[in-house]
C-alpha positions in Angstrom: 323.6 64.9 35.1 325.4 66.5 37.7 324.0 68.1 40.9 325.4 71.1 39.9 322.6 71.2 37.4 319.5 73.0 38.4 316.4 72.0 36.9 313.6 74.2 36.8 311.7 72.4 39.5 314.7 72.8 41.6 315.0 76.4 40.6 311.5 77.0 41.3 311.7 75.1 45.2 315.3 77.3 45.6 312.7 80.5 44.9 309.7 79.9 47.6 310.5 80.8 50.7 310.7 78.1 53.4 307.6 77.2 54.9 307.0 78.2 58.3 305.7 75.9 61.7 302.2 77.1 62.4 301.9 78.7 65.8 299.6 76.6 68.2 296.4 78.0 68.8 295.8 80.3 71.6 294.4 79.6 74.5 291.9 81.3 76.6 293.4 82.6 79.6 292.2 81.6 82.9 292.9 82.5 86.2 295.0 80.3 87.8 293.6 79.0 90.9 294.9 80.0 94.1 296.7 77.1 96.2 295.5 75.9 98.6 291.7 77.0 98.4 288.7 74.4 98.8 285.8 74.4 96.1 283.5 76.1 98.9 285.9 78.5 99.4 286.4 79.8 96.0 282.5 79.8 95.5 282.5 82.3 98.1 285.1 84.1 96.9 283.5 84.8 93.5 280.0 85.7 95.3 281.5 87.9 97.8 281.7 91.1 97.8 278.6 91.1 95.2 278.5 93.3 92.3 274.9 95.3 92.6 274.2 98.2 89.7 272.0 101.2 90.9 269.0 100.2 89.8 269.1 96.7 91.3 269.4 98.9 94.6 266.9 101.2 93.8 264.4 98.5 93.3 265.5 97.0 96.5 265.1 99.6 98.9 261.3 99.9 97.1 260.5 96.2 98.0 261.9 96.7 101.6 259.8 100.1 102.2 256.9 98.0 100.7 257.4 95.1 102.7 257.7 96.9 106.2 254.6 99.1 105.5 252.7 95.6 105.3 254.0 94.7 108.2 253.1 97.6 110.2 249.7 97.7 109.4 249.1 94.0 109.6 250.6 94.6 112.9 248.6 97.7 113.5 245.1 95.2 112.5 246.0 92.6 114.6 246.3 95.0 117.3 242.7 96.8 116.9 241.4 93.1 116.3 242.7 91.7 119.4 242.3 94.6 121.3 237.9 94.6 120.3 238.0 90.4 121.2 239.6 91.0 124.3 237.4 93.7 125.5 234.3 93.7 128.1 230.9 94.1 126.6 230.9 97.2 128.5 233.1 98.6 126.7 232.0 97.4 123.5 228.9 98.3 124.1 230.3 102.1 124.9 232.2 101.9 121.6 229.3 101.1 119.7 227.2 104.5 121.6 230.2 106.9 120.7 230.3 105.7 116.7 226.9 106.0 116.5 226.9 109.5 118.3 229.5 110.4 116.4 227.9 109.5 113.1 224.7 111.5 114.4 226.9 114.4 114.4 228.4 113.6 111.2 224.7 113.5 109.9 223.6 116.7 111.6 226.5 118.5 110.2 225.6 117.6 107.2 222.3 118.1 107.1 223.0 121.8 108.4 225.8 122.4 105.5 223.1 121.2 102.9 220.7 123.9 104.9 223.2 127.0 104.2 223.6 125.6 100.8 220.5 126.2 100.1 219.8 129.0 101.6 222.3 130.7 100.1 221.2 129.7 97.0 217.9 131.0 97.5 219.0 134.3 99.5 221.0 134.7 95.4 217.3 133.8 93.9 215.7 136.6 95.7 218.6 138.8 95.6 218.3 138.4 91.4 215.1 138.8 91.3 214.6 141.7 93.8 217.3 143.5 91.3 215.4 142.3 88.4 212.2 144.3 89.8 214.4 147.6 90.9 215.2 148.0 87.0 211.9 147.7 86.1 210.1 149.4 88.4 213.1 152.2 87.3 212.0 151.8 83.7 208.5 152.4 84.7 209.0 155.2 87.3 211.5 156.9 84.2 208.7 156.6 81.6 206.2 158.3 83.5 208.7 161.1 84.8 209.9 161.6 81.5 213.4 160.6 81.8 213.9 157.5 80.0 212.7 157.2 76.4 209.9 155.1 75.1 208.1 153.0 72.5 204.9 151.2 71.8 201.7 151.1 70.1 199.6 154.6 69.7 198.2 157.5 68.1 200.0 160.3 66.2 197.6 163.6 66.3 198.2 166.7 64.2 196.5 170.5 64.7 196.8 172.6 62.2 196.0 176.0 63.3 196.2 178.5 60.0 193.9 180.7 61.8 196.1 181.0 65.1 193.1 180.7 67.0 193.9 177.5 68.7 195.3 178.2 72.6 196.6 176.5 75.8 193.3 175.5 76.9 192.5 173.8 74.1 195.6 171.5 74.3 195.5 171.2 77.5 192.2 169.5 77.6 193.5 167.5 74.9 196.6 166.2 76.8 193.5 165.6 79.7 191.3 163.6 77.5 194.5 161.5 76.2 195.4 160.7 79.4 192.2 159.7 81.0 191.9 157.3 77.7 195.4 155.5 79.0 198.2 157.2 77.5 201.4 156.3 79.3 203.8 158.7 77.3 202.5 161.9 75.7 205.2 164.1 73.9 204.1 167.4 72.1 206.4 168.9 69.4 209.7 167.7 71.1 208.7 168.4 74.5 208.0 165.4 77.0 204.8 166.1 79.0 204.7 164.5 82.3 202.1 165.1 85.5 203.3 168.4 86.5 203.7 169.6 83.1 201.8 173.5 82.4 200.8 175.1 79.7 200.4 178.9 78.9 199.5 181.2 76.1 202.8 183.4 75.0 201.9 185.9 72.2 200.5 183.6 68.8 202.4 180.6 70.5 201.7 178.2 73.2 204.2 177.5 75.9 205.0 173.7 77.3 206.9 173.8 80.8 208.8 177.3 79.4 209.1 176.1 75.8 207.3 177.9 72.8 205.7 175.6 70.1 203.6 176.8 67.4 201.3 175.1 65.0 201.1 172.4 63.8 200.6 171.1 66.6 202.1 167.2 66.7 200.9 164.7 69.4 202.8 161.4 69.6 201.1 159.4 72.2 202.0 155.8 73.4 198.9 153.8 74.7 195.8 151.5 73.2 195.0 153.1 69.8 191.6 151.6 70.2 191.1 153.9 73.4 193.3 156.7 72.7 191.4 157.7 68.8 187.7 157.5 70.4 188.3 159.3 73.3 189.5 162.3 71.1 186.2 161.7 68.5 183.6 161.5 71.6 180.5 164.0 70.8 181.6 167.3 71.8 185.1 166.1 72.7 189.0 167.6 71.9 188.1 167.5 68.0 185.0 169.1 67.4 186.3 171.8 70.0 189.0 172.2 67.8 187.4 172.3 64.6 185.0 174.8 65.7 187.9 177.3 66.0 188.5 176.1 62.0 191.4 174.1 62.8 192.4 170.7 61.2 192.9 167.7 63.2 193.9 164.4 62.1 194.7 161.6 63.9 196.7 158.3 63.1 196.9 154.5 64.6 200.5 153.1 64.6 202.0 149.7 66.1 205.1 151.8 67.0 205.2 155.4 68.4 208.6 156.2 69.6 208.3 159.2 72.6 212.4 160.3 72.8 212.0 164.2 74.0 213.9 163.4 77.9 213.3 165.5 81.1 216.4 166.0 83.3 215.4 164.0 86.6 215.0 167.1 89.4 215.0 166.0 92.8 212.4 167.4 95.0 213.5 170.1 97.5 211.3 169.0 100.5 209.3 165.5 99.3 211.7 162.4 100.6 210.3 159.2 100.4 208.8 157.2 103.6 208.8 153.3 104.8 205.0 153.6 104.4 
């Protein structure tokens, strides 16, 4: 066989391509030292100038404003501590009077703080209180002038007069008798009776204060309806009087009469109140 011949193995080497030399490796580069430069020297050279983020200088300005405010007021101890061992027992003695005059005064200030305290707090007691009895001595004052409506136990007491024979007189003594039995708030068909209150005959009708009522007759009268119903039954009292002039009277106990007929408040043209 000639070498002209190929064989297939020969064929198939001619076909692959040749192999390449594999590249060496890489190799980290590093900095070449400079000539010339001692070990100590090139130790400094990679400390110096130092690299220092923000925070590490942050934290170290904290720790230097830390540490000299110990310092100062160790200092500042050591000062006061010497200065006390190396004084005279005069003047300790002197230092000693003015802290405890000064802690007198502390004490006495305090003391006369605490005073105000409390009488301020009890100047706001009285003041309450003195404004709780205004409104209801007010209350009071308007219930028996008439101005201020009203509720409570009582009597309700009805005339009725078919004859027409029943006058001012007559009611009059009964609003008398009612009030010497306790009643605190009288009102007689819608109109308030109160201490000056009058009473006159107009024509068949009776008059209360300027206003004409006319039978029946209706009392509403706040008080003790134990007192208030005996006093009108009494022997010769307000309702045989009235029944004598053939008129009917009856009378009623209630837990709850409610007086609401108001008289405007008039103020009194030449009365003023006095200091005693």
């Amino acid at each position: 066989m000639s070498e002209q011949e190929e064989t297939p193995g020969n064929k198939l080497r001619k076909e692959l391509p040749e192999e390449l030399p594999a590249a060496p490796p890489e190799e980290a580069e590093t900095p070449a030292p400079e000539p010339g430069l001692t070990g100590r020297q090139r130790l400094v050279q990679g400390l110096w100038p130092p690299r220092v983020t923000r925070a590490q200088l942050i934290v170290a300005v904290l720790l230097f404003g830390l540490g000299f405010g110990l310092a100062v007021q160790v200092a500042s101890n050591s000062d006061s501590d010497s200065a006390l061992r190396g004084a005279r027992q005069e003047d300790l003695v002197r230092i000693l009077d003015e802290l405890g005059d000064r802690t007198q005064r502390l004490q006495d200030e305090k003391q006369g703080l605490a005073n105000q305290r409390d009488e301020l707090e009890n100047s706001s007691d009285q003041a309450e209180e003195a404004r709780k009895q205004t409104v209801e001595k007010e209350r009071q004052l308007g219930i028996l002038a008439g101005t201020v409506a009203a509720q409570g136990p009582g009597i309700t007491m009805t005339i009725d007069d078919t004859k027409g024979t029943v006058e001012a007189d007559m009611l009059l003594d009964a609003i008398q008798e009612l009030r010497a039995a306790g009643a605190e708030a009288i009102q007689v068909n819608g109109v308030r009776v109160v201490a000056n209150t009058f009473l006159s005959d107009s024509g068949k009708s009776v008059s209360v204060d300027g206003n004409k009522i006319t039978a029946p007759f209706r009392f509403k009268v706040i008080g003790n309806p134990q007192d208030l119903e005996p006093a009108l039954n009494i022997p010769g009292g307000v309702v045989q009087t009235l029944e004598k002039e053939q008129a009917t009277v009856s009378v009623e106990q209630s837990d709850k009469i409610v007086v609401d007929a108001l008289r405007a408040a008039k103020r009194p043209d030449y009365a003023r109140s006095s200091p005693r």
